[in-house]
Structure formats: structure tokens, C-alpha cells
C-alpha positions as protocol buffer text, in pm:
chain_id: "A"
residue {
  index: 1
  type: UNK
  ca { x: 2030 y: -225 z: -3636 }
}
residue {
  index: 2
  type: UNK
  ca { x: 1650 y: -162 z: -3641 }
}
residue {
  index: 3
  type: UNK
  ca { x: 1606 y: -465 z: -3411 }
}
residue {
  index: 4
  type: UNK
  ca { x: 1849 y: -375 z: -3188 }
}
residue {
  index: 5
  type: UNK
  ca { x: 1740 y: -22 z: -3166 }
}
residue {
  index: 6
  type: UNK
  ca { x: 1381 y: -147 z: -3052 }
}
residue {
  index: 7
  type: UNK
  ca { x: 1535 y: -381 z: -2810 }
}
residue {
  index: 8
  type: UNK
  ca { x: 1741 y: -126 z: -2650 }
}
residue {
  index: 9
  type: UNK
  ca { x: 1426 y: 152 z: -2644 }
}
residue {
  index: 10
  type: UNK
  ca { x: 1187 y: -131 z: -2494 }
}
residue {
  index: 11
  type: UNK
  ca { x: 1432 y: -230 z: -2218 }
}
residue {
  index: 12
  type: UNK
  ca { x: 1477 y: 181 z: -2154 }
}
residue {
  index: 13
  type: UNK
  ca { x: 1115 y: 171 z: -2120 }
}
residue {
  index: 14
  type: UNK
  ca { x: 1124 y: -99 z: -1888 }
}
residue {
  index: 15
  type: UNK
  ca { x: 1371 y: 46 z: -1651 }
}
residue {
  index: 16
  type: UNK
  ca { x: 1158 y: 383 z: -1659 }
}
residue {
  index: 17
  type: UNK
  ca { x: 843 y: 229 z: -1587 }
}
residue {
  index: 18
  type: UNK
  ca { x: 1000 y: 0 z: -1292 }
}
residue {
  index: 19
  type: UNK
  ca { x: 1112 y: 333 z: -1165 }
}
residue {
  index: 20
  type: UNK
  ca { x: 833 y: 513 z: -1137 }
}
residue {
  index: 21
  type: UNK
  ca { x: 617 y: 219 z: -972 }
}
residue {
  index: 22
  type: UNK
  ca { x: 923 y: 173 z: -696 }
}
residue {
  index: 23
  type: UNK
  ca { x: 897 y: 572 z: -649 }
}
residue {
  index: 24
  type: UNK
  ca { x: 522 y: 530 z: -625 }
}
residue {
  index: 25
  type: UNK
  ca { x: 561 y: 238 z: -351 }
}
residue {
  index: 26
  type: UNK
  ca { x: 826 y: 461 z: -173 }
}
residue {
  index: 27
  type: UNK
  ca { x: 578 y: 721 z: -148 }
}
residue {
  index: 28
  type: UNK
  ca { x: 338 y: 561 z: 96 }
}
residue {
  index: 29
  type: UNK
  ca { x: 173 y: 873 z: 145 }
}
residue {
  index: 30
  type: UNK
  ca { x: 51 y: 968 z: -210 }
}
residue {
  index: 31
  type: UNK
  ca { x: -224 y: 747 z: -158 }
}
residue {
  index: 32
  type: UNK
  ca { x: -359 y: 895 z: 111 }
}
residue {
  index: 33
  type: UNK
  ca { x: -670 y: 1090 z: -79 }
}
residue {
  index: 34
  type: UNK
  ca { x: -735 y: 1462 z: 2 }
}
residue {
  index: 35
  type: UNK
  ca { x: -1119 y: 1446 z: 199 }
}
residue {
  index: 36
  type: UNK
  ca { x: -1305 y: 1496 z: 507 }
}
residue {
  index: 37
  type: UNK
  ca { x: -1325 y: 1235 z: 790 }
}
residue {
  index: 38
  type: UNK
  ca { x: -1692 y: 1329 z: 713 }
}
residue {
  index: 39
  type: UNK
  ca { x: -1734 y: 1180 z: 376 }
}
residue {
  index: 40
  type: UNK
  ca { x: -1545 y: 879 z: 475 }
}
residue {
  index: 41
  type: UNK
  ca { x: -1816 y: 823 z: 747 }
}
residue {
  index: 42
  type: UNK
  ca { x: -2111 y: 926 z: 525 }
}
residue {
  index: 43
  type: UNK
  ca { x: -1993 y: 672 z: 251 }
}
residue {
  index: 44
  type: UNK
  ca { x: -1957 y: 371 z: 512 }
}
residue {
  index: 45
  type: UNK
  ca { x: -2276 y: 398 z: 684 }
}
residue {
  index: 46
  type: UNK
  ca { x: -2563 y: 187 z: 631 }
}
residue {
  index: 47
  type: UNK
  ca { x: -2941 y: 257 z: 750 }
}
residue {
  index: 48
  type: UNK
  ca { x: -2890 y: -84 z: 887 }
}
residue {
  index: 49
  type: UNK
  ca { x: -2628 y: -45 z: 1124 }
}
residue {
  index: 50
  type: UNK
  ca { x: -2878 y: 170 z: 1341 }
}
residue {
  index: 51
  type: UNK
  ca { x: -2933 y: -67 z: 1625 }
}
residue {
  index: 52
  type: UNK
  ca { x: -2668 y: -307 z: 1614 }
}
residue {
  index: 53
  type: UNK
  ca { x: -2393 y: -362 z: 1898 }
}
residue {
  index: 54
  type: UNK
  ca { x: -2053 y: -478 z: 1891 }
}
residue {
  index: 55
  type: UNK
  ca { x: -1753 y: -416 z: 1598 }
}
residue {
  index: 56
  type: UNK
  ca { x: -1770 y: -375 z: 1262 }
}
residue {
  index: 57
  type: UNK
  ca { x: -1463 y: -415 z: 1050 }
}
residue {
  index: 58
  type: UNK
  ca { x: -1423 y: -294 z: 720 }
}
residue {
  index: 59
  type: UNK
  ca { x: -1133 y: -420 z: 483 }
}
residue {
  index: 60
  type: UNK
  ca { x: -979 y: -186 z: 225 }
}
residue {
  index: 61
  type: UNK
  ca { x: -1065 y: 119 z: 323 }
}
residue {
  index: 62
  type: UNK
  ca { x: -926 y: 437 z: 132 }
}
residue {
  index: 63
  type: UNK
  ca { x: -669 y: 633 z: 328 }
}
residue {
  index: 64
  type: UNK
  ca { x: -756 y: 978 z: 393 }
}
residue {
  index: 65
  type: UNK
  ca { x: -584 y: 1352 z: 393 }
}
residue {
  index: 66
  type: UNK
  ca { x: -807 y: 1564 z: 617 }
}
residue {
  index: 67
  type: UNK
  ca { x: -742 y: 1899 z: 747 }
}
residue {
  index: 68
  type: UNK
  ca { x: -837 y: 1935 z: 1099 }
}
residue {
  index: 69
  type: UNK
  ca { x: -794 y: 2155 z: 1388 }
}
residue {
  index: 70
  type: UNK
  ca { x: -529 y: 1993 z: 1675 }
}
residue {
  index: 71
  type: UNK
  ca { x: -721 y: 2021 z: 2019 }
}
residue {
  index: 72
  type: UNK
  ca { x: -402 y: 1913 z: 2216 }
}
residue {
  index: 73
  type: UNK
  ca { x: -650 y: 1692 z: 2456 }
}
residue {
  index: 74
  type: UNK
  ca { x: -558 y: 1308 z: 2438 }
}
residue {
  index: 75
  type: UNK
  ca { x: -684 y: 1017 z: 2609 }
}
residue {
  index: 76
  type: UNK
  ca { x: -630 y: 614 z: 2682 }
}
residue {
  index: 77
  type: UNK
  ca { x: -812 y: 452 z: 2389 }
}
residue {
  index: 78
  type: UNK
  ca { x: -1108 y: 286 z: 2504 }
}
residue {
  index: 79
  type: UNK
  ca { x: -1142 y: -98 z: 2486 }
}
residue {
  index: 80
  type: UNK
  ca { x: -1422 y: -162 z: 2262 }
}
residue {
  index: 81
  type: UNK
  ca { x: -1207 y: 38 z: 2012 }
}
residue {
  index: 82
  type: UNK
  ca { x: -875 y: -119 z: 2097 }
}
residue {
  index: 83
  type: UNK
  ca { x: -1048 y: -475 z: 2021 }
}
residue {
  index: 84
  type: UNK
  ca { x: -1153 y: -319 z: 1683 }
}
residue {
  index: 85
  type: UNK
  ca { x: -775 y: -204 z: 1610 }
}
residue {
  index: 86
  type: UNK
  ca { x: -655 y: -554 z: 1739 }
}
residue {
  index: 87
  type: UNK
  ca { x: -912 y: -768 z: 1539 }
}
residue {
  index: 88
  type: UNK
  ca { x: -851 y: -501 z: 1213 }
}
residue {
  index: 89
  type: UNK
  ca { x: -493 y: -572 z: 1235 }
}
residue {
  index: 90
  type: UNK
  ca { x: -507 y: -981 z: 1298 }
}
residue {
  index: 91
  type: UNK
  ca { x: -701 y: -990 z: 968 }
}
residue {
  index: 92
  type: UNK
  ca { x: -438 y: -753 z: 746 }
}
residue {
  index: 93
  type: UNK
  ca { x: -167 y: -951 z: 929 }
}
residue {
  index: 94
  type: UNK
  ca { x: -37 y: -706 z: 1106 }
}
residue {
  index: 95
  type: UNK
  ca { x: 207 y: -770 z: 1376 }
}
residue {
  index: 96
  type: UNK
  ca { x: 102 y: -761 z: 1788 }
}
residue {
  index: 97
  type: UNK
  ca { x: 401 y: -466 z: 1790 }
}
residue {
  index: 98
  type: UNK
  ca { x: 217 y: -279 z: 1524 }
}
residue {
  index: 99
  type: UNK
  ca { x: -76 y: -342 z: 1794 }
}
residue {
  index: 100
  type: UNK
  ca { x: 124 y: -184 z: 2051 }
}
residue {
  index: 101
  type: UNK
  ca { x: 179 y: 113 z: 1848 }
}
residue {
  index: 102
  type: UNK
  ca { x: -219 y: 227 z: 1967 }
}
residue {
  index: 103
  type: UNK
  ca { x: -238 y: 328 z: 2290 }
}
residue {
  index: 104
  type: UNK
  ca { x: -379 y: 676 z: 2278 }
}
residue {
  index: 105
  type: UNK
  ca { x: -607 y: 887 z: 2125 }
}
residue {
  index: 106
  type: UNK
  ca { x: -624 y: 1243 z: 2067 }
}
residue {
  index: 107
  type: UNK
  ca { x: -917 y: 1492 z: 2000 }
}
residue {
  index: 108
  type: UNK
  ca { x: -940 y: 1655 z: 1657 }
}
residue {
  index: 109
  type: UNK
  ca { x: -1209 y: 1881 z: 1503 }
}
residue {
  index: 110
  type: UNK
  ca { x: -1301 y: 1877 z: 1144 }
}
residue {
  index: 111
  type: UNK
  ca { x: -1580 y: 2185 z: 1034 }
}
residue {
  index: 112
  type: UNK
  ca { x: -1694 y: 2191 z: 1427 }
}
residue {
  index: 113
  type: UNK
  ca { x: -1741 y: 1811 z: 1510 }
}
residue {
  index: 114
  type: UNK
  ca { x: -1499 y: 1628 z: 1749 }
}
residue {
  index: 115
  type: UNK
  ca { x: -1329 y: 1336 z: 1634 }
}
residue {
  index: 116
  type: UNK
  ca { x: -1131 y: 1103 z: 1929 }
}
residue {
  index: 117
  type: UNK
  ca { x: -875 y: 964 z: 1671 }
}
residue {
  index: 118
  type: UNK
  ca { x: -674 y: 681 z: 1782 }
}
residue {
  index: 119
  type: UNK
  ca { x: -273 y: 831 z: 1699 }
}
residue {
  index: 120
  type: UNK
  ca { x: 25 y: 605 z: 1609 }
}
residue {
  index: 121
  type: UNK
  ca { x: 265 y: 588 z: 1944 }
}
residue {
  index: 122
  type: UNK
  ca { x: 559 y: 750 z: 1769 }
}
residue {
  index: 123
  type: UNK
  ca { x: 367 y: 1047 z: 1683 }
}
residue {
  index: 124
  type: UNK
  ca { x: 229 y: 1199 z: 1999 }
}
residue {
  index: 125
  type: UNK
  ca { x: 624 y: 1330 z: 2119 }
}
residue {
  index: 126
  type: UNK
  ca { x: 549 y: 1528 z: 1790 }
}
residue {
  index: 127
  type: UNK
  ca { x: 250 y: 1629 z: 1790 }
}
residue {
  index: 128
  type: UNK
  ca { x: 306 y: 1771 z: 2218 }
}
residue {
  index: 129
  type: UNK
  ca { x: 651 y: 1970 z: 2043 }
}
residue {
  index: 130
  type: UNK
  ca { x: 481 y: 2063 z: 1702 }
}
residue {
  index: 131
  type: UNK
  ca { x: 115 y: 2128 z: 1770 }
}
residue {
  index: 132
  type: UNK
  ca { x: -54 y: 2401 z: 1978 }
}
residue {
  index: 133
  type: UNK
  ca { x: -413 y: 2404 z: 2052 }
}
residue {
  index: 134
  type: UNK
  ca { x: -639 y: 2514 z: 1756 }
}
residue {
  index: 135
  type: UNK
  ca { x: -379 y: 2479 z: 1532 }
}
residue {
  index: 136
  type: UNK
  ca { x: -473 y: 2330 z: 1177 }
}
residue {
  index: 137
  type: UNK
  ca { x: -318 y: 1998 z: 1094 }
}
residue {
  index: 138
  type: UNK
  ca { x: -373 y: 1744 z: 761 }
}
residue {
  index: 139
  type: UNK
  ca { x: -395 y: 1383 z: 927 }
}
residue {
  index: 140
  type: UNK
  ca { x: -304 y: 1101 z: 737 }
}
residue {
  index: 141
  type: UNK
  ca { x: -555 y: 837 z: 875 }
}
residue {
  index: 142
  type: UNK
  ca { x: -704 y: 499 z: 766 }
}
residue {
  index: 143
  type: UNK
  ca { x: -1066 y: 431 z: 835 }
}
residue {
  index: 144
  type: UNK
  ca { x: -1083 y: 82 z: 962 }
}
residue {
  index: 145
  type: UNK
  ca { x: -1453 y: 51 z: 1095 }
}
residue {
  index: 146
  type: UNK
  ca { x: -1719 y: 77 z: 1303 }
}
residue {
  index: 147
  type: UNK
  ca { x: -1758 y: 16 z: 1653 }
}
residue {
  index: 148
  type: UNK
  ca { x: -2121 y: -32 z: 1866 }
}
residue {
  index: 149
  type: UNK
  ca { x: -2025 y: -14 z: 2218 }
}
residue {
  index: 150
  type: UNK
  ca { x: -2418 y: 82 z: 2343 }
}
residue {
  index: 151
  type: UNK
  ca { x: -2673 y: 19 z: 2049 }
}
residue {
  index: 152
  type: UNK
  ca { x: -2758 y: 249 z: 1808 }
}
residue {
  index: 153
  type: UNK
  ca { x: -2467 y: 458 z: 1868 }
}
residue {
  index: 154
  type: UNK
  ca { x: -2182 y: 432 z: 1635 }
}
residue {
  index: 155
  type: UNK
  ca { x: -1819 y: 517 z: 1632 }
}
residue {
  index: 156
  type: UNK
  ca { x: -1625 y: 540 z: 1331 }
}
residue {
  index: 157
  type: UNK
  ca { x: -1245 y: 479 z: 1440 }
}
residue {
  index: 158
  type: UNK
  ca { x: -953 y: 602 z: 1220 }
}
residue {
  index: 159
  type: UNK
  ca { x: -605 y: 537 z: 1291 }
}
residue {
  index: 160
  type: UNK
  ca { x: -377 y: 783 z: 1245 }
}
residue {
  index: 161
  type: UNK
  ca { x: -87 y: 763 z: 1081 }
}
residue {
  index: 162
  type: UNK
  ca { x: 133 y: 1061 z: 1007 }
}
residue {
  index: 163
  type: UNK
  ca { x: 20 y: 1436 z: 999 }
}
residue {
  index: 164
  type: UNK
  ca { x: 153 y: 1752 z: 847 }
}
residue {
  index: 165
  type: UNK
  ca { x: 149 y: 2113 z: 1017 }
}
residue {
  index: 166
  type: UNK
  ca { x: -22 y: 2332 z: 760 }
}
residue {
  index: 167
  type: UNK
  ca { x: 167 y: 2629 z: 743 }
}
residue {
  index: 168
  type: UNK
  ca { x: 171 y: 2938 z: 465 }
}
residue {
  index: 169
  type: UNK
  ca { x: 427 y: 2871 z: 216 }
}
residue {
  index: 170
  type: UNK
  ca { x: 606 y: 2615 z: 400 }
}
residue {
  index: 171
  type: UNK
  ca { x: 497 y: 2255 z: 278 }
}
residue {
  index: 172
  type: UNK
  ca { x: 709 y: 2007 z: 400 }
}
residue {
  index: 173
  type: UNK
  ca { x: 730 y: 1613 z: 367 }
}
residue {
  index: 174
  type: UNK
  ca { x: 593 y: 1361 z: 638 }
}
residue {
  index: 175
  type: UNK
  ca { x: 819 y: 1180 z: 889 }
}
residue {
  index: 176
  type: UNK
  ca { x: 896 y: 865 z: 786 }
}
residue {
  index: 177
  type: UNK
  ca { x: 883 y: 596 z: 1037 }
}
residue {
  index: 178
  type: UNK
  ca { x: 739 y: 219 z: 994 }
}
């Protein structure tokens, strides 16, 4: 009976801890890590990048919960970012749909510096319906590297994923799309 007893309370244990890890996966947001866009920058920066030109990519960046202010301004993303994006996503195998997803970017400020964020597709009908100018936001973004269009001058590009209107007493879950 003592056997079986251990048998049956290791296999419980089992199923319990399979759980959790499949709720863990099916949380794809809980490892986006509470920050500034700032500190993401400040801790992938290098003296040595100072006069180089072209891309950068970085692989394994962490994800990133920052609360910024929504400027409601948006733009086409420009190309020397968009081949960042591309060659980011060829190298994590992502697909040329996933690609397509990144057509626009949208102005954000963090603490009083702009940000041009480049803003999955299926978020901007949300953000124009959800958002008003000046509102604050938390953006779920991914830094991905480091683009040198002119030398010496560096921009850090961030996709963005999924963001969250931050209102009192009201916390609600992200959309969930692919």
C-alpha cells in the first residue's frame, strides 16, 4: 500500500507540475518584464557602436512592460528599420506573414523622450478606438536591435506587441491574437 501510495502522489505531482508549465506557456505575456524602454537601451549599448552604420541584431532579447504615454501620431516604418525587422525575423524563423504584420509605427513617450515604435498590424484599429492622445498605456514590446542608418546615430527598434490601457481600478487582460 505504501508503494502504491507514493506512486499515486508522484504521478499527482506530475500532472500538477505539467499544469502549471502549460498555464505558464499559455500566458505569453507573463514574461514580458515590468521596465523602461530606457533601461533596455542603456543595457544594450556599447561605447563601440558610436560610429558604426548599418543593422545590428540582437538575439534573445528580454520582453518588456513599459508604461508610456500614447501620442496618437503614426507613421510608415522606415526602411532601414523594416530590413532590421525582416532580417530579425529570418533568423528566429519567423514567417514572411509575421513580416507583414509591420507596417507602421506609432509615436510613444516614456519620462519625456519620443520613441517611434514599430506596432503589430492588428493592433493599430485598437489603439485609433481605445487610445486618446496623452493617454498612458503599458506596451508589451520586444527589443530586437539596433539600427545605424547615418553614422553615429543609433536607433533602438522595439516591436510592439500587445498593450494595455492603464486605467484606476480596472486591470484587464491583453487581447489575444497570434
Amino acid at each position: 500500500m505504501k508503494k502504491r501510495f507514493s506512486a499515486l502522489t508522484l504521478t499527482l505531482i506530475a500532472f500538477a507540475t505539467c499544469g502549471f508549465a502549460q498555464q505558464q506557456e499559455e500566458d505569453q505575456w507573463a514574461k514580458y518584464v515590468p521596465g523602461k524602454l530606457i533601461d533596455v537601451i542603456k543595457a544594450n549599448t556599447s561605447r563601440n557602436m558610436q560610429h558604426e552604420q548599418g543593422v545590428d541584431i540582437a538575439v534573445g532579447s528580454a520582453p518588456v512592460k513599459a508604461r508610456v504615454a500614447y501620442s496618437g501620431k503614426s507613421r510608415r516604418i522606415p526602411d532601414d528599420k523594416r530590413s532590421l525587422i525582416k532580417l530579425w525575423m529570418q533568423s528566429n524563423k519567423y514567417s514572411e506573414e509575421t513580416f507583414q504584420m509591420f507596417t507602421e509605427e506609432f509615436l510613444f513617450t516614456e519620462d519625456g523622450v519620443e520613441y517611434w515604435l514599430p506596432v503589430q498590424s492588428v493592433l493599430i484599429p485598437h489603439f485609433k478606438k481605445e487610445m486618446r492622445e496623452g493617454e498612458p498605456l503599458d506596451l508589451f514590446a520586444v527589443w530586437i536591435g539596433i539600427t545605424f542608418a547615418e553614422p553615429g546615430k543609433r536607433q533602438h527598434v522595439f516591436l510592439v506587441n500587445e498593450f494595455e490601457k492603464v486605467k484606476e481600478n480596472a486591470p484587464r487582460k491583453p487581447r489575444t491574437h497570434p
